[in-house]
N, C-alpha and C positions, 0 to 999 in steps of 0.2 A: 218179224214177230210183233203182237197188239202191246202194246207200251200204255199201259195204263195207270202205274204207277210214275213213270220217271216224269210225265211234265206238272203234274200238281208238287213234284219235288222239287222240280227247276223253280215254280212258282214259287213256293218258299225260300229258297236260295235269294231268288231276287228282293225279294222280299227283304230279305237280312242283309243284301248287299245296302239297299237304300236305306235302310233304318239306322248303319252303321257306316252308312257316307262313305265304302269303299271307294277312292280313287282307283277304278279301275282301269288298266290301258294294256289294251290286245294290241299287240303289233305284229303281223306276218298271218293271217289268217287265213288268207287266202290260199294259203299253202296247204291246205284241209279239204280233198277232191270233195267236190260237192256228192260224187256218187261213186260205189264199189269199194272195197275193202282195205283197211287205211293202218297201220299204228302207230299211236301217238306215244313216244317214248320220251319223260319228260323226269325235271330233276325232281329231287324230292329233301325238300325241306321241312314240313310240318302235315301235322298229321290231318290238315286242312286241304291238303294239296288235290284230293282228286274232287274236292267242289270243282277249281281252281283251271284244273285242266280240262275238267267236260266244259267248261264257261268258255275255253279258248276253243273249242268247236263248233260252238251254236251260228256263231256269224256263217256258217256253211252248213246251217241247220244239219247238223250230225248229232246223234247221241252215242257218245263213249260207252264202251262196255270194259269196265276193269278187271282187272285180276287181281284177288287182294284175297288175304289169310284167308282159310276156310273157317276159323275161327270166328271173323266177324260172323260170319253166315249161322253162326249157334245162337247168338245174341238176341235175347226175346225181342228188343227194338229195332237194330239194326238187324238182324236176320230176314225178316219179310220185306223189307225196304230193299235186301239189295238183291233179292230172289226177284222181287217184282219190277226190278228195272235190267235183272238180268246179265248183270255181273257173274264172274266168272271164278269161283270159290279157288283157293288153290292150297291144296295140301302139302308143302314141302317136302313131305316126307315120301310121298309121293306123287313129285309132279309131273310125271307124263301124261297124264291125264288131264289134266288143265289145259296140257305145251295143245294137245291134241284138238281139244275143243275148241282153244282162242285159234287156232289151226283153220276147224272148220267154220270158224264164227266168221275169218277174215275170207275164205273163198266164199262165204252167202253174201260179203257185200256187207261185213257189218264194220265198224271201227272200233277198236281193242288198243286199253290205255292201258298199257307197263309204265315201273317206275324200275328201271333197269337195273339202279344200285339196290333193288332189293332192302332197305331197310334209308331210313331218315339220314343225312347228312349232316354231321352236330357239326360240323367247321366249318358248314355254307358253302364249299365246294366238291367239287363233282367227285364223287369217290371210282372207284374201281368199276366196271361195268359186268352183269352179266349176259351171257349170247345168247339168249333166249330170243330176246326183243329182233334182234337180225336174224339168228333160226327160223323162229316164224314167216317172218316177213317172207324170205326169201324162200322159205316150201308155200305159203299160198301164195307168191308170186302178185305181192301188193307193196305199194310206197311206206317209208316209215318216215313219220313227220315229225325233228326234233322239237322240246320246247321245255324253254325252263321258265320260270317260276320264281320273283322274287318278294316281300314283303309278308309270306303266308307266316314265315316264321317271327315272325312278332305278336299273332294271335294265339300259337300252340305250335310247341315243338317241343322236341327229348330235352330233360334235363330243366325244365324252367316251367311257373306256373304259367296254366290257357288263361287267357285275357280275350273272352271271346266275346266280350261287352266294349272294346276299344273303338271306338268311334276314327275316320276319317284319314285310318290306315291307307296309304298307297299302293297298292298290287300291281306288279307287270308281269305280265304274261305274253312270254318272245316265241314265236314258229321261227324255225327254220324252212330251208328247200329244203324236197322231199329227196332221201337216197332209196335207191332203186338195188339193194342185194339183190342177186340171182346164186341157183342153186351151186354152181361152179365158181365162185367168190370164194374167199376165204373168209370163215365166218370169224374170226381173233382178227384180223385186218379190219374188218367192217364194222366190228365194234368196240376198236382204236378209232375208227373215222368217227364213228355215231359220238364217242366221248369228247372229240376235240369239236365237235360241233355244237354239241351243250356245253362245254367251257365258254365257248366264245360268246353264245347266246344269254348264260348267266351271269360272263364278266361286262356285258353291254346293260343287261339290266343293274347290276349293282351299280355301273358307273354312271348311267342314266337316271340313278333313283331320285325324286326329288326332296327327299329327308336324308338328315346326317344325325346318327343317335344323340341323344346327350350323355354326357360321362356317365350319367348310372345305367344308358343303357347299350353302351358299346357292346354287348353279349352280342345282337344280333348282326352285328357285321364281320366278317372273316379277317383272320389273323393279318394275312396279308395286306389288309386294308386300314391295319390298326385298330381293329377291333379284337375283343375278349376272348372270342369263341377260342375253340381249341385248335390248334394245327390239323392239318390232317393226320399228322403222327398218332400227336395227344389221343386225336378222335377215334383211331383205328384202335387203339389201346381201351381203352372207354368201351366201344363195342366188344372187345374183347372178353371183358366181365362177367359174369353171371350175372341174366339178367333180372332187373327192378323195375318197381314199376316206377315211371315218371308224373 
């Protein structure tokens, strides 16, 4: 399909990387088939993350196509933007029609970015998974490339003000090896594996990260680690609420 929107987007993207001295650091990239149909199933921390995740493709010049609310896609500014780079709207309320299209998006050879927790992580770690991400995969019979994501949430994430002017933030952005579900898999099996393998890739970025909050702002590091956030408990409780806006 003619991509005419998405690389003057990428150019602005980069643009705001350099301006704002992202330390950026892709590790496992090559884990990203250069060619045929891919999904990149990645954690999800802040509501920056799918810049974030298409940036850990480019090294294998791939452009992602996301699945994300159909909501954004009403949006007088982001609506045209994501129509014209060809994302992948998804109705909740009814999403077979989405499952179907990222279905046929991945048999043309195209690459389709889930964030498989379905909604932001307010405790920094990997929530509950849905099987969507391995469904697909495994009906158009194409690799699903883990990848987590760590630093995004210090720019904008649930519950805290965006700080999207913070200069000199550090981002990592970890691939995994590719799993290969097939139709006759267990798809709840596969997407226990898919979780323990963004665990591992997110608890290497946190440990790897090279900043340690200062006391006012331990918020962005997980309980586990001695930071703020809230448990996973806490967190599942919190999403539980009716929701506000952040």
């Amino acid at each position: 399909m003619a991509d005419f929107v998405y690389p003057p987007v990428l150019v602005a993207a980069r643009t705001m990387f350099r301006v704002l001295d992202n330390r950026i650091r892709i590790e496992g990239a090559q884990h990203v088939p250069a060619r045929g149909g891919a999904v990149i199933a990645c954690t999800h921390v802040s509501y920056l993350d799918f810049i974030y995740c298409g940036l850990g493709a480019r090294p294998a010049k791939r452009l992602v196509r996301f699945m994300a609310k159909h909501e954004i896609f009403a949006n007088r500014v982001a609506g045209p933007l994501m129509r014209g780079m060809h994302h992948i709207p998804v109705d909740r309320s009814a999403g077979q029609a989405s499952y179907e299209e990222a279905v046929a998006r991945l048999r043309a050879g195209e690459v389709v970015g889930v964030f498989p927790e379905a909604t932001i992580s307010r405790s920094f770690t990997v929530k509950a998974l849905k099987t969507g991400a391995v469904r697909m995969a495994a009906e158009a019979g194409v690799p699903i490339v883990p990848m987590a994501l760590w630093g995004t949430q210090r720019l904008w994430t649930k519950g805290h003000p965006k700080d999207l002017t913070r200069r000199h933030v550090p981002i990592s952005i970890l691939l995994g090896a590719p799993m290969h579900p097939g139709l006759a898999d267990d798809c709840e099996a596969g997407t226990a594996e898919l979780r323990s393998r963004l665990s591992e890739l997110l608890d290497r970025a946190q440990a790897d990260y090279p900043e340690s909050p200062t006391p006012s702002e331990r918020w962005w590091l997980p309980s586990h680690l001695g930071g703020t956030a809230p448990t996973p408990e806490d967190a599942a409780a919190l999403d539980a609420r009716p929701a506000t806006r952040d």
